[in-house]
N, C-alpha and C positions, 0 to 999 in steps of 0.2 A: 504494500500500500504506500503509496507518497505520502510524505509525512508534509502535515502542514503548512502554509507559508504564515510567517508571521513579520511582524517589523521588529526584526533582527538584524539590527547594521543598514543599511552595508557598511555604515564609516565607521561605525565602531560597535561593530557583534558580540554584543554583549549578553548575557539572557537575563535579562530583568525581571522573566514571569519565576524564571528558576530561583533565582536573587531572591525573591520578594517571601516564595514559599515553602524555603528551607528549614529545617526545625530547627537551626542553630541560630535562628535570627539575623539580623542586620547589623550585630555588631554592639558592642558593648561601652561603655564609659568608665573614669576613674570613678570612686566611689565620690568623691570631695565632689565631682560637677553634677552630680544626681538633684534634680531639682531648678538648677540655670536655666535663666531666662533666655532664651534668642526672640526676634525680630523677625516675624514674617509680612512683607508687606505686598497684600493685596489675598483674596479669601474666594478666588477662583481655586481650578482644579489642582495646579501646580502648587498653590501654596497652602492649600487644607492637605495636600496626598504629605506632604513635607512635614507639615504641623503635626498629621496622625502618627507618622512614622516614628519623628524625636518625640512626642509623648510615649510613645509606647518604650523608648529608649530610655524615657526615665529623663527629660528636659522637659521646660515649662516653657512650649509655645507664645508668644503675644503676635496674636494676627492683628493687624491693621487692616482695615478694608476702607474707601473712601463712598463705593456705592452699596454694593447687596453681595451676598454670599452666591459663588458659583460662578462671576467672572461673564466671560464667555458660553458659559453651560446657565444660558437663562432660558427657564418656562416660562411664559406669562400664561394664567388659567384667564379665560372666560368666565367673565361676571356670570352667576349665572348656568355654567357650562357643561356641569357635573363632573368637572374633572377634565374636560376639553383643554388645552394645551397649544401654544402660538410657542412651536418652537423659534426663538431668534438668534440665537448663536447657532453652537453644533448641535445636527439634530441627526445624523446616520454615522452611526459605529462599526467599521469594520473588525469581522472574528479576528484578521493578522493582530489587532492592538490588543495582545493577549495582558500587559500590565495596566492597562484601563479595567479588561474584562476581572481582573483578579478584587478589583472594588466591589462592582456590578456584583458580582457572584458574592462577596463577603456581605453585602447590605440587605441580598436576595431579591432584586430587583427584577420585574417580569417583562421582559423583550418579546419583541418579533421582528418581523423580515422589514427591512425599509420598502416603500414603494417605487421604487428607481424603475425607469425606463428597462421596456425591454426585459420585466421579472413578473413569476406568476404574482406576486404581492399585488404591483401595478395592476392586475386585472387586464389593462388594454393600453396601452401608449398609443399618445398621437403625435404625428411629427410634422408639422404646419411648415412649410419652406418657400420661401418665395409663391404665396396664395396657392400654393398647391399642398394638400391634408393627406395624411396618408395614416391607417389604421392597421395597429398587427398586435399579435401579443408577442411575437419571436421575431427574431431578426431577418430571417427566412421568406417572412412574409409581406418585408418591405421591397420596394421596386431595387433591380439588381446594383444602381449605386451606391445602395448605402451597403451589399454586403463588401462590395469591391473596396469601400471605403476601410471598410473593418479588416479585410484581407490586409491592404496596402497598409496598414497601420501594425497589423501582427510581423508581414516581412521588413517593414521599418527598423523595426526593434529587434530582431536575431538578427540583421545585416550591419545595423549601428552601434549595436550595444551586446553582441552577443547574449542576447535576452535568455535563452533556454537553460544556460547553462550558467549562467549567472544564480536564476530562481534555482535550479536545481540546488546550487551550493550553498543556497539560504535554506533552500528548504530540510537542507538536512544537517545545517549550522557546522558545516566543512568551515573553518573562522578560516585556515590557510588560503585555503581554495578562493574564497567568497573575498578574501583580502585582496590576493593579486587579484586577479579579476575587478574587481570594483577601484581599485587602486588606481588602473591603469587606463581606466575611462574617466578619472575626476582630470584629471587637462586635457585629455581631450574634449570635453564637453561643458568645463565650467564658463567659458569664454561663449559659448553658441548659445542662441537662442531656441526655444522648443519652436519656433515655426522655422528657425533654418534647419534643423533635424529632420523636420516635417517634408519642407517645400525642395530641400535637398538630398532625398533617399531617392534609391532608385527607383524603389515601390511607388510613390507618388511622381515624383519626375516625368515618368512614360503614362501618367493619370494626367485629367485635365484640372484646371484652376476651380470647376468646380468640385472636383471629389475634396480638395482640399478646404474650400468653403463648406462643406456640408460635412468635415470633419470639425471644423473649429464651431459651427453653429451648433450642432446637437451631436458630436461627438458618439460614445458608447458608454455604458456603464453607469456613471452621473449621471450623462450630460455632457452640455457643448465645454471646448477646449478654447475657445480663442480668447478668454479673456486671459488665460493662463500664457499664448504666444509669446511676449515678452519674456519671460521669466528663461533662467535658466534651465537649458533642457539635462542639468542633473537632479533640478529637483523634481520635473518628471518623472525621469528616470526610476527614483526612489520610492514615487507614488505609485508608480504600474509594479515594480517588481517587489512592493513587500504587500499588495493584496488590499491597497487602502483605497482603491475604485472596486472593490466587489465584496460580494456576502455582508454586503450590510444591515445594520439592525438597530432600533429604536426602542427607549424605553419609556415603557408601557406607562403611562401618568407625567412621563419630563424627565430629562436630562437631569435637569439643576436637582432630584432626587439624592444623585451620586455625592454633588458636595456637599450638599446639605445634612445627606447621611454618614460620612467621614467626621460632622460636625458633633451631631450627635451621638454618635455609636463609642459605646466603652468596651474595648477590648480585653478579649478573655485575659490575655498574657501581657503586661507590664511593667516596668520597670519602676522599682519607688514609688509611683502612688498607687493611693489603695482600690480595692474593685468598685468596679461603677464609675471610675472617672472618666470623664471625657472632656474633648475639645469646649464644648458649651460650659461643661462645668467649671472648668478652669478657667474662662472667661467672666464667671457670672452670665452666663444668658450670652451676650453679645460679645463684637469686634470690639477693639478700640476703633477708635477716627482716623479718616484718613491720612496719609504721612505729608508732611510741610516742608521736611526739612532730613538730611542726611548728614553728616559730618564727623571726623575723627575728634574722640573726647580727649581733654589734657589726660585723663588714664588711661590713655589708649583704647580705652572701649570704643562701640560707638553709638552714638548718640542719635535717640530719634526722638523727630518732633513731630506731633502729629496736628489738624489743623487748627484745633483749640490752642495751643500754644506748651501745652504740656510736654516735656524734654526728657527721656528715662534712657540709660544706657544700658548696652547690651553687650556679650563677649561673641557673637556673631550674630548677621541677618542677610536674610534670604530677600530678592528682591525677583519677585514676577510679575508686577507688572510692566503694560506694554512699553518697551525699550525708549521710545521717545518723551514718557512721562519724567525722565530722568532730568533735561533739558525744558519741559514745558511747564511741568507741576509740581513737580520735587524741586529743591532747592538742593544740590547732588553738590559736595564736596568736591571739586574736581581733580583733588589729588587720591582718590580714593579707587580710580582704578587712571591703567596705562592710558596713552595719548592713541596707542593702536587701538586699544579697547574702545577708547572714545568714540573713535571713525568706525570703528563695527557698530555701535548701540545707536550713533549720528546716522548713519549710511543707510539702518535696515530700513526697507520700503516696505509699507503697507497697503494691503490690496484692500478697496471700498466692497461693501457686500449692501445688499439689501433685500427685507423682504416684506410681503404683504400679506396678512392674513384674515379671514371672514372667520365664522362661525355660523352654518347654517342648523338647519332644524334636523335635517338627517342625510343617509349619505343618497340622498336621489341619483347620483349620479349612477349607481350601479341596475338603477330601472331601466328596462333594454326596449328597443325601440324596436316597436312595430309594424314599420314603411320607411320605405327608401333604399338608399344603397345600405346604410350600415345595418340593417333589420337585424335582429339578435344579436346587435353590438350593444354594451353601454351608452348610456347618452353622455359619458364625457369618462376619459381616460386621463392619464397623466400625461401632459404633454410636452410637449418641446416644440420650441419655435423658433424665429429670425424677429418675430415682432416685440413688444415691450417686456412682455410675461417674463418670457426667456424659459422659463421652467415654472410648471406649473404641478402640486401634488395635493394629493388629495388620500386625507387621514380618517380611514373609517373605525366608530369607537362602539360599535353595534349596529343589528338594525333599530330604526324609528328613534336611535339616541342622537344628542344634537351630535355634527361631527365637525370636521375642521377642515379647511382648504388655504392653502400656502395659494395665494393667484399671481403671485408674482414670486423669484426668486433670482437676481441679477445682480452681478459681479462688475466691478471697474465699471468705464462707461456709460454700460446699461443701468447702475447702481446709480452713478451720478447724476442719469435723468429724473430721478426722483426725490434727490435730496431737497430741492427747494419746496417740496409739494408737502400739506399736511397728509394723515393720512386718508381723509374722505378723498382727497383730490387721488393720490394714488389707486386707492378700490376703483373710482369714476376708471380711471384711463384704463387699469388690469380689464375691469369688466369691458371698456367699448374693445380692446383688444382680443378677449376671447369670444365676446359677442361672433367676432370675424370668422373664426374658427367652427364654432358651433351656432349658427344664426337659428336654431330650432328651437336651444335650451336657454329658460328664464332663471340662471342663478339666483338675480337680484331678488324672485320671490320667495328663495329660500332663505337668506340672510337674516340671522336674529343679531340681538346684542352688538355691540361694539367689537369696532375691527379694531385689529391690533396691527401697528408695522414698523421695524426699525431701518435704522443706516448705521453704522456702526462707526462711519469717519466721522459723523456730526456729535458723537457721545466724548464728552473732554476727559473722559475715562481712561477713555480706550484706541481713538484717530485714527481707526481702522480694524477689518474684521480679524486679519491673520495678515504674515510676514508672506509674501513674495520674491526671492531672492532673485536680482536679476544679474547677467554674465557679468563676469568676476567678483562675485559675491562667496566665493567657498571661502577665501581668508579670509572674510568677515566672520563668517560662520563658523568658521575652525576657531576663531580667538573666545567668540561668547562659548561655544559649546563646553570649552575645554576649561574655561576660568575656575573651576571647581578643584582645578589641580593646583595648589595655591603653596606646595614648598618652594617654588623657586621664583614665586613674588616677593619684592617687597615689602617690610614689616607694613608699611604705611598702607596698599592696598590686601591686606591680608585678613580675613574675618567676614567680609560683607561677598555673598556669593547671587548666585542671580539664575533662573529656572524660570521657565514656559515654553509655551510650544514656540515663540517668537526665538528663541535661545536653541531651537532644537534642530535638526537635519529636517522634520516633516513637518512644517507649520500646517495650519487649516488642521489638525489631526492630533486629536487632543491626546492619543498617544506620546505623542512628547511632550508632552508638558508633564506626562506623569514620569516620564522617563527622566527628563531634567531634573525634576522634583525629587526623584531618588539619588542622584549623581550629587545635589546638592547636600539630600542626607549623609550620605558619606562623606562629604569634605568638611560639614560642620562639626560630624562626630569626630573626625581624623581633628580639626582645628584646639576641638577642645581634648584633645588627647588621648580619645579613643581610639577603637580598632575594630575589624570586621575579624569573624571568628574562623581559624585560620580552614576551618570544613566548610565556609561559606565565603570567600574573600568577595568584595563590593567590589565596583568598578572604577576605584582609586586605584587597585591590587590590577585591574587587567588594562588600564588606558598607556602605560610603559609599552604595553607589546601589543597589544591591538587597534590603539586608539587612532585617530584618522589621520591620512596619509598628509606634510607638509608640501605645498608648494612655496616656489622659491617668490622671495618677495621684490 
């Protein structure tokens, strides 16, 4: 049987899921720091997975958060709704993010399959392209461009990338193998862009400008690719071969369940305090306030101020959130990390996201039409388009219970046409938009309650949904990822460490952020004098010999 793919490496193959649930744990502390306070700032996924972790270590957490718990993993419920859900951050988990799933599964959270294009979940997909609709449940069943498309896209990847043999080496966590191999594609490919990879394979080459248009419109798997063109095509690369476009899955009542329950949850086995304790209880109830301020203390500690003006020092802190808050809303010490470091945290580019959502009365869409061409089709599929929508899903929570419909979901540009617009004005334009597509079916009279919709650049939180690296962006990436390895810093930057998915190899994929989150665990415990137990060494013990390849600067 082929074992798994997971997101494992490729930059640095490490097994986080193994890591996580060894019985010898995460590693231990001196008895004297049992009880030390650290600095978590910001109470998304990366810095509660961080917070849970050194609690259970036997340190006393202080999370900062400036808006809500969970970050980027926000639910908003429907007034109203029974539990209906406007996912606005991440809302599809791929099975590869096996150290995300190891929470899910600890909290006992109820999943299913995401509704993606192209999957029994979806029920039917439609694919609207230049005024021409097209209806399938299987790829098979669309007109022969788009399988050609999918073809030219698979010979892409074993011709560019030696793709097969790549995953095979993941997937059986060969680190030698999967090392060279992945090694010797980061310069060739950190410099290109994913639509020169594209528009320059042979596969597409002897294809015409439209297969390649109709590859970045609605793509496979998601969804369309071209807001991603830009970007480097290693971080592509990265997202096809560890499985973070496919088998994805959704949880059942909301994402933000996951931090929220890392928040609450008292672990069976911990260190120094006593049973029953958790994240909540060591807070009293809540976060502290957002952070104002960063800086090295005359004791060398470091000092945080959070926005009330209150100043309390710590002997280290973790810093996740998004990498530009550093420069816009923090007041960041700037001898607190390197000048290189600087121009990484300066440099990272954030990609716009947005989305729209209703709340209707039930899921009607799945009542099947009696006349016309689609007759025993649904009256409306998950679609994909060229028009406003971009991606449109649609979330069933029972029959005859209210359910939920995402009518718009758009990336960069697409995202950006909507930022000026409230969100009645956004539902108006989603609806005259699929109106076009389905001119049969009256959404509008299923609509209850209030619509929910975000932008994630206009939130002064956040100034963007996820990191986008674009060509020659790996050194950027190699200096934040790696900052957790802190013996051959500088006393002066040494203590304050930094984790999320923005920090990670796979942004948009909240698998690193838990990954960073753990990388972070270990340099805090290493900081304060700990160690990882030598039947379970952390990934301080394996970044010497496996950690990601240098290019020269």
């Amino acid at each position: 049987m082929n074992p798994s793919v997971t997101v494992f490496g490729p930059d640095f193959p490490f097994a986080f899921d193994d890591w996580l649930v060894h019985p010898a744990g995460l590693g231990a502390l001196p008895t004297e720091r049992l009880g030390t306070e650290v600095a978590i700032v910001g109470a998304g996924m990366a810095g509660l997975t961080a917070a849970y972790e050194l609690m259970k270590l036997g340190l006393k957490p202080v999370v900062y958060e400036a808006s809500r718990l969970g970050g980027r993993l926000r639910s908003q419920a429907f007034e109203g709704g029974q539990g209906v859900v406007a996912e606005l951050g991440g809302m599809r988990f791929p099975a590869s993010s096996r150290a995300f799933w190891h929470y899910v599964d600890l909290l006992g959270l109820r999943t299913q399959p995401f509704p993606n294009p192209l999957t029994p979940a979806a029920g039917c997909t439609v694919v609207d392209l230049g005024g021409q609709t097209h209806w399938a449940h299987t790829l098979d069943e669309l007109p022969p461009l788009f399988r050609e498309v999918a073809v030219a896209w698979d010979q892409a990847l074993e011709a560019g990338a030696g793709f097969s043999g790549l995953q095979q080496a993941l997937r059986e966590r060969d680190v030698p193998r999967l090392k060279a191999l992945w090694d010797r594609l980061v310069p060739l490919w950190d410099d290109r862009t994913f639509y020169d990879f594209v528009a320059q394979s042979p596969a597409f080459a002897r294809l015409s400008f439209r297969h390649r248009e109709v590859f970045g419109q609605v793509g496979f798997g998601t969804g369309g690719w071209d807001s991603d063109f830009p970007n480097s095509m290693l971080e592509i690369l990265r997202v096809v071969l560890t499985g973070c476009d496919e088998d994805q899955h959704l949880i059942v009542g909301g994402v933000q369940q996951v931090p929220q329950g890392l928040w609450q949850h008292a672990p069976a086995q911990l260190a120094h305090w006593p049973a029953g304790t958790s994240l909540a209880s060591l807070h009293g109830g809540a976060p502290r306030a957002g952070v104002k301020a960063l800086r090295r203390a005359a004791s060398g500690h470091l000092a945080v101020t959070d926005t009330w003006g209150d100043t309390r020092e710590y002997a280290a802190v973790l810093v996740t959130c998004q990498s530009w808050l550093l420069t816009t809303q923090i007041a960041c010490e700037e001898t607190l990390f390197s000048q290189p470091l600087w121009m990484a945290l300066d440099r990272t580019r954030y990609m716009q996201s947005s989305k729209t959502f209703v709340m209707v009365d039930r899921p009607f869409w799945k009542d099947l039409r009696d006349s016309g061409p689609q007759q025993g089709w649904p009256q409306m599929g998950m679609t994909l388009t060229d028009r406003l929508t971009r991606g449109t899903y649609l979330f069933d929570n029972g029959p005859d219970r209210p359910a939920a419909i995402c009518l718009s979901y758009a990336w960069m540009g697409d995202a950006l046409k909507m930022l000026p617009h409230g969100t009645e004005k956004r539902v108006e334009l989603a609806l005259s938009a699929l109106q076009k597509i389905y001119p049969d079916v009256d959404i509008r009279s299923h609509i209850i309650g209030d619509p929910i919709s975000v932008s994630w650049e206009a939130d002064p939180h956040f100034l963007g949904a996820f990191k986008g690296a674009l060509p020659g962006h790996y050194r950027y990436n190699h200096r934040m990822y790696g900052h957790f390895m802190q013996d051959t810093l500088p006393a002066a930057e040494r203590g304050i460490f930094l984790a999320g998915d923005d920090v990670s190899w796979t942004p948009a994929w909240v698998e690193g952020a838990v990954q960073t989150a753990l990388n972070a665990v270990w340099g805090i415990v290493h900081h304060l004098g700990g160690a990882s137990h030598a039947a379970n060494p952390g990934p301080g013990e394996a970044y010497p010999l496996i950690g990601p390849v240098a290019l020269p600067e």
